[in-house]
N, C-alpha and C positions, 0 to 999 in steps of 0.2 A: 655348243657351236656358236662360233663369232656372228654375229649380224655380218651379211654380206657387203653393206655399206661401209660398214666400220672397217671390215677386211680389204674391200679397195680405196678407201680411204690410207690405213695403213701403208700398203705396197706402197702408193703414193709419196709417205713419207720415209717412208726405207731410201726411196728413187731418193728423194729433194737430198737425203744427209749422204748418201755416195755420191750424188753429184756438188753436193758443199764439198765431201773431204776430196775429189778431183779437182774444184776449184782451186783450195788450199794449199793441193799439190805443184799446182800450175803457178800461184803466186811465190811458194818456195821456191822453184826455178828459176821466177822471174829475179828472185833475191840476191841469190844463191849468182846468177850469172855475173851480176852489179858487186859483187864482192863483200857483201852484205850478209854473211852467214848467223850472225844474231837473229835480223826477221827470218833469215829464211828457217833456220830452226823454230822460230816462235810457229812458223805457219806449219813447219813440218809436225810440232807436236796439234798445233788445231787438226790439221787431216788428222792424224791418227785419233781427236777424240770423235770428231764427225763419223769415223769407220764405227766406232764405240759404238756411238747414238743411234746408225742403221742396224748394225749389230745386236743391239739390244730391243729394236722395236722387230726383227729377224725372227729374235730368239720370241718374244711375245705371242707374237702373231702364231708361231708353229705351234706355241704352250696352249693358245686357243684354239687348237684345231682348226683354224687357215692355212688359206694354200696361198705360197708364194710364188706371187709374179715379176721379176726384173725386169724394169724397162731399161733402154737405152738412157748412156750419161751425155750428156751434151760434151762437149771438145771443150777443156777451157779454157777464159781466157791466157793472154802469155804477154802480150804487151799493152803496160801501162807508163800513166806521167808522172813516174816519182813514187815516192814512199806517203807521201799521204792518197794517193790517188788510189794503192791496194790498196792502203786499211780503208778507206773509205767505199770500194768494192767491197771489201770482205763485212763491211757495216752493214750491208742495203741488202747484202747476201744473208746474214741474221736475222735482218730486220724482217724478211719474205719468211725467213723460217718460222719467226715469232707468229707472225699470220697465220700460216699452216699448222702450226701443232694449236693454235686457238681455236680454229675452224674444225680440227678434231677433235677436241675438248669440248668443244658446242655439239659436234653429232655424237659423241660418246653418252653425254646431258639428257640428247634428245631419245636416244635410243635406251636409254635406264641402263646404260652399258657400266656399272660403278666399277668394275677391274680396270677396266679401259683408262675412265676418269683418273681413277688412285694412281695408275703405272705412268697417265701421261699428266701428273703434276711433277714429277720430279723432272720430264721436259720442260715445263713452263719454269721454276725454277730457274734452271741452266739458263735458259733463254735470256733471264734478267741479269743472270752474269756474264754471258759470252759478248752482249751488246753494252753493258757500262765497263767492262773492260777494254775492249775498242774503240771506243765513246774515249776513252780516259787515253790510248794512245793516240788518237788523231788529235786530242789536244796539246800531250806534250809535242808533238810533232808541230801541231801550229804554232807555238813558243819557240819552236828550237829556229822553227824559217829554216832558211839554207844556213845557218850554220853549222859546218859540218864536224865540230868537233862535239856536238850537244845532238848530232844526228850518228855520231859513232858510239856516241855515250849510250845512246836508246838501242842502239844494236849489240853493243856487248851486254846491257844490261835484259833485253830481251832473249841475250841467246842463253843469259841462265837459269831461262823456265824448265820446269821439270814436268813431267807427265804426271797426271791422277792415276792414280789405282785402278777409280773406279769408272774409269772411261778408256784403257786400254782395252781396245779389241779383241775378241775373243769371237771364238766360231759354238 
């Protein structure tokens, strides 16, 4: 049986990555509206790996005999100032995440919980690539400035990212 701290810990981060991939979703609208369907696919494929990331700490949590609690998603946001203004939301919205699965990676430590540790390093991983890849958009985004033929450029060329394997959502 899971340590019950580690088990409300978890629910905790199941909440944080359905309320990233609502974010995600909310920022693809806001794209999506601006006629911008490159970011908004870029973000439409983050929600669906964020649904992944809950998805797979879901499936954990039940594999340890825990019991799952949903909490409320926050509303999210829908209007921002521009295309560096999301990625830079969607930065700071990583950045909180990196926090959280660190903070459970410290009570995992503390608790001599080693499945816990093993399953949530390949979160800390991710973590270091979801934030230098946004990291690496908000900079071409600062080069391009309002230039918007070097802002169409990053939108056709983001809308053809493809989805992982192994962060498609699954029940």
């Amino acid at each position: 049986m899971i340590d019950s701290r580690i088990e409300e810990a978890l629910g905790k981060q199941i909440n944080q990555e359905f309320a990233a991939a609502y974010n995600y979703l909310g920022m693809s609208g806001y794209f999506d509206a601006n006629t911008l369907d490159g970011f908004a696919h870029w973000m439409q494929t983050q929600h669906n790996e964020e649904m992944a990331h809950g998805m797979r700490l879901f499936r954990y949590l039940l594999d340890r005999g825990g019991k799952i609690e949903l909490a409320t998603i926050p509303k999210p946001r829908s209007e921002f100032n521009g295309t560096i203004d999301v990625f830079e939301a969607a930065l700071e919205q990583e950045r909180e995440n990196t926090i959280a699965i660190n903070r459970l990676y410290e009570l995992a430590t503390e608790c001599n919980d080693y499945a816990t540790k093993s399953h949530l390093q390949w979160f800390l991983d991710e973590q270091v690539e979801e934030e230098k890849t946004i990291e690496d958009i908000i900079a071409m985004l600062r080069m391009a400035k309002e230039d918007i033929s070097a802002i169409l450029f990053l939108n056709e060329k983001l809308g053809t990212r493809e989805a992982n394997e192994e962060t498609t959502p699954e029940a």
